[in-house]
C-alpha positions, 0 to 999 in steps of 0.5 A, a space after each residue: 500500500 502507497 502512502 505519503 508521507 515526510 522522509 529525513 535526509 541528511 539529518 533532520 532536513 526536511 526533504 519534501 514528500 515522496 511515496 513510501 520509500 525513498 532512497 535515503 531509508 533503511 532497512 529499519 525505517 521499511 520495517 516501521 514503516 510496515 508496521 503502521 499497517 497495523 498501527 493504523 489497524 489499531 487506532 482504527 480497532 481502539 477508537 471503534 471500541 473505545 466509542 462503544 464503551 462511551 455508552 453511545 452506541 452498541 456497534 461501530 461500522 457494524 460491529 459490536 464490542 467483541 469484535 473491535 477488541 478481537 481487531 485490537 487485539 490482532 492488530 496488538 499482537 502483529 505491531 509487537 511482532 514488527 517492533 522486534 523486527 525494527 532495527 531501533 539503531 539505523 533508522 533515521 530521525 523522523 522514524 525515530 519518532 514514529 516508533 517512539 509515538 507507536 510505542 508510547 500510544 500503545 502504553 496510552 490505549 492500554 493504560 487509559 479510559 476515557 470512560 470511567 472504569 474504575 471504582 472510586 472506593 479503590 482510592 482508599 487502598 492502601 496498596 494502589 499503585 500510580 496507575 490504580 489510582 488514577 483509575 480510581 480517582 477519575 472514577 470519583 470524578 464520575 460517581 462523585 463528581 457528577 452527582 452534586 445535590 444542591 437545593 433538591 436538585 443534582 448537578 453534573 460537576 461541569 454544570 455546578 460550576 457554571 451555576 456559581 457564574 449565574 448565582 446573584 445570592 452569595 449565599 447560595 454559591 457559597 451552599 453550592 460551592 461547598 456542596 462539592 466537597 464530597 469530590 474534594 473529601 473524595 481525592 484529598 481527603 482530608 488533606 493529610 498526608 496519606 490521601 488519595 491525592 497526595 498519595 498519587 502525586 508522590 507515586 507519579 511526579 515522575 510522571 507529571 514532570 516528564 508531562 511538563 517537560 514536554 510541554 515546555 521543549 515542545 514549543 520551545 521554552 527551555 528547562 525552568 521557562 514555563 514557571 516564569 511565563 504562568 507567574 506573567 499572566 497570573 501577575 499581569 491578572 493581579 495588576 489589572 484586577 486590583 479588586 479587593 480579596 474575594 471569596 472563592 465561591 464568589 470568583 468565578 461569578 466575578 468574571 462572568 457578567 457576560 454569561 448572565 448577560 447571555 443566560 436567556 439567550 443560550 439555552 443548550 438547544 440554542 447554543 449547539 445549533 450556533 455552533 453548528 452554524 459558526 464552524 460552517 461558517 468557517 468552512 467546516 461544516 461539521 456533518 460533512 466532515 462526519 463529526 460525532 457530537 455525543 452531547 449528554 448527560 447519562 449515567 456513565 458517560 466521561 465526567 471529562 469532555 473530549 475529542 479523539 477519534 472513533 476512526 482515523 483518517 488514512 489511506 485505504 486501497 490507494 485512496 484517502 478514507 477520511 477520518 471520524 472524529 467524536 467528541 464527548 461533552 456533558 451539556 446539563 444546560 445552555 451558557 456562554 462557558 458550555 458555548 466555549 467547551 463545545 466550540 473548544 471540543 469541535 476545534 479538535 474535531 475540526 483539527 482532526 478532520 484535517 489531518 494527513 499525517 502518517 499513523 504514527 505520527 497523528 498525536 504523538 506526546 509533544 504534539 499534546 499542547 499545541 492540539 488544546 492550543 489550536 483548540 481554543 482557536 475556535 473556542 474563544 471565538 465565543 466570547 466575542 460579541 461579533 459572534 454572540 450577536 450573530 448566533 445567538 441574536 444577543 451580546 454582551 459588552 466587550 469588556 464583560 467577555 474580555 474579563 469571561 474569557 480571561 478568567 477561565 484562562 486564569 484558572 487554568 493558568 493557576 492549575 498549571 501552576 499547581 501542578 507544576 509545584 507539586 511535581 517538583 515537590 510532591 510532598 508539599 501539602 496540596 492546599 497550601 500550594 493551591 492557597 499560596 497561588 490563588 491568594 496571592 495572584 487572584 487575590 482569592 481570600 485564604 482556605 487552607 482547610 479546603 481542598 477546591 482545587 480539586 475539581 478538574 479530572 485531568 488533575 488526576 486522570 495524567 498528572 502534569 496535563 494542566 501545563 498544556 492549557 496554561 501554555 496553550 492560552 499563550 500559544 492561542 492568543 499569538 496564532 488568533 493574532 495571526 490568522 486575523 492579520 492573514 485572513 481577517 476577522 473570523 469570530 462570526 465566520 469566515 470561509 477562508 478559515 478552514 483551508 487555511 489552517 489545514 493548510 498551515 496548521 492542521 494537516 502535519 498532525 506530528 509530522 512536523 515539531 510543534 515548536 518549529 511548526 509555529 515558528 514557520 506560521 508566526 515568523 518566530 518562535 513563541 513568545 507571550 506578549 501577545 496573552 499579556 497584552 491581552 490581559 494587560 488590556 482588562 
């Protein structure tokens, strides 16, 4: 079977596309190269199944569970057969990487669910390694988490929080707020030594710090770099809201004027059609590119939204089969924050979609921050007024969606932070490193005795994931900038959109490195003036 794809001469020069082999590969890059049949094979096998387990549906392409694992499984059993195969030392740069990608996606299939298939209670033994752990823990994000009782009503986690931005009475924010400390007891405990949490960060800090590591080297930050531009945002926040000390049931209702501003206008129904209507606009219409939207709420489904692909997109017969993407997202209810969650979901799907990389080569670890970064191209987009006006018939002020938008950033930004600390010190109590941050750069009144950080599922499902949003705003914000330079405003559509960032972004997947990707697209590497100006500009 032919297939296009990047071939390394002379080092790592790049020396254009060709077909399969060309003269400068070796034995064992033919070798690689065979076994991405199989790899593809089970991408293919693992998304079939894993869109199963979701609950969404009882067969994939007409076949059910049993018959998607038996792929997966023969498709398992042949790559490891190819991998001994491989002459790891003659294989040139780019197939270097591709083996690396196969094998650590490999890990990543066979370690990692995005359904919840754990049990929450195994959180408590005392004997849980790393891996069993997470698995429980994400779990609780799922039992726990979306089963949040407040005023005779039970919320999923995602829309307890975005309850707190509409809640004008502080005192029930409050009541809600601490109506989620069953899923704070549930992963810290009480905050002591031995808990859940603490436990997993000092079993897996390896883990998070290799994940951080990552993130930095893959836009090319140096050792120690990312600390420095997350303590930028966070003081360039402090500066521009020098409100005084808030409680922190309270701050994220500080930052959304905009979403009750639009709460009578983005009803859930609402809010999926206008986005439907913005990604069409963009030329990307979502139907046509055969997008599965799992938009619910059910008993078992992720407590984490996401994209991955229930198929991808490769070369079958000679011919292009295109990928399908699918996403997964809670929707208890309407809002500007579910507005950006779906606009961020479907940027993946979108990205997916437009990808023409080799099997191998599609996500591979250090492509992870630049695919949430491309992401929030589009989410973002959400918080313009331009788009309100145009898919939701209403607005709110410019400035309100500035402070919306910035806010949820900032808190990832923190998270990021935290993750960070706790990595290179994971026995620091959790609390107080989250108390430190948050006081002192959100101007968030102390609560050591809480443990409210704990609240999102990456936290636990992959330490050390958190950095990829954080630096993703800055990697965000330069290549918005950018594409509006290049093509024009595109917040309320713009049909160009689409085919231009396939064309420059989307397509290479992890063909080419991330850093040297963007350098190409913004004419130099990136740098964080452009989120700093922005938050200056508060």
């Amino acid at each position: 079977m032919s297939r296009i794809k990047f071939i390394v001469c002379r080092g790592l020069a790049l020396c254009g596309f060709v077909v399969v082999l060309g003269a400068c590969a070796s034995s064992g890059d033919a070798r690689v190269e065979a076994a991405e049949t199989h790899y593809a094979d089970f991408l293919d096998a693992a998304g079939a199944r894993d869109t199963i387990d979701s609950g969404l549906t009882a067969q994939f392409s007409g076949l059910g569970r049993a018959g998607w694992q038996a792929r997966y499984e023969a498709s398992l059993s042949a790559l490891q057969a190819a991998f001994a195969a491989a002459d790891a030392g003659a294989l040139s740069p780019l197939n270097t990487r591709a083996l690396a990608a196969m094998r650590a996606g490999i890990a990543y299939r066979e370690d990692s669910s995005l359904a919840p298939v754990g049990d929450c209670d195994d959180a408590e033994r005392g004997d849980a390694t790393g891996a069993d752990l997470r698995r429980a823990l994400y779990a609780c994000f799922s039992s726990v988490g979306d089963s949040i009782t407040f005023e005779d009503r039970v919320y999923a986690r995602t829309a307890a929080l975005q309850t707190l931005e509409q809640l004008g009475d502080a005192g029930q924010r409050r009541g809600l707020f601490l109506a989620m400390a069953p899923l704070w007891r549930a992963v810290n405990g009480n905050d002591e030594p031995s808990s859940p949490y603490r436990r997993l960060i000092g079993l897996e800090a390896e883990r998070a710090r290799g994940n951080i590591a990552r993130a930095e080297a893959s836009i090319g930050l140096a050792p120690g770099e990312a600390e420095v531009w997350l303590i930028a945002a966070l003081e360039a926040w402090g500066e521009a809201d020098s409100a005084r000390a808030i409680e922190p049931w309270d701050f994220r209702y500080s930052y959304a004027a905009a979403a009750r501003a639009l709460e009578q206008c983005a009803p859930a129904d609402a809010v999926r059609a206008a986005d439907d209507r913005f990604f069409a606009d963009l030329g990307a219409d979502l139907d046509a590119l055969g997008v599965i939207q799992d938009i619910d709420s059910r008993p078992g489904m992720s407590p984490v939204d996401y994209a991955d692909f229930a198929r991808i997109g490769r070369e079958v017969d000679g011919a292009w089969r295109p990928a399908i993407p699918r996403l997964s997202i809670i929707m208890q209810q309407g809002g500007l924050g579910l507005a950006a969650q779906l606009a961020h979901e479907n940027g993946h799907t979108v990205h997916y979609a437009a990808m023409r990389a080799r099997p191998s080569l599609l996500l591979p670890d250090d492509l992870t921050l630049a695919v949430e970064a491309f992401a929030d191209i589009t989410g973002w987009s959400v918080y313009a007024p331009a788009w309100q006006q145009r898919y939701l018939g209403c607005a709110a002020d410019a400035a309100e969606n500035r402070r919306a938008r910035l806010g949820a950033v900032m808190l990832d930004v923190a998270w990021g932070l935290f993750e960070l600390r706790m990595s290179r010190d994971p026995d620091a109590d959790p609390n107080a490193v989250w108390t430190d941050i948050t006081s002192r750069y959100l101007h968030i009144t102390p609560h050591p005795e809480l443990s409210w950080w704990a609240v999102r599922g990456q936290l636990v499902d992959e330490p050390g994931y958190m950095i990829h949003y954080a630096l993703g705003a800055f990697v965000t914000a330069a290549v918005r900038a950018r594409i509006d330079a290049n093509i024009g405003a595109f917040d309320a559509g713009n049909p160009r959109w689409f085919g231009y960032v396939s064309e420059r972004l989307y397509r290479y997947g992890g063909e080419r490195a991330p850093a040297e990707l963007l350098e190409d697209f913004l004419g130099g590497p990136v740098r964080p003036e452009a989120l700093l100006e922005d938050i200056s500009g508060l």
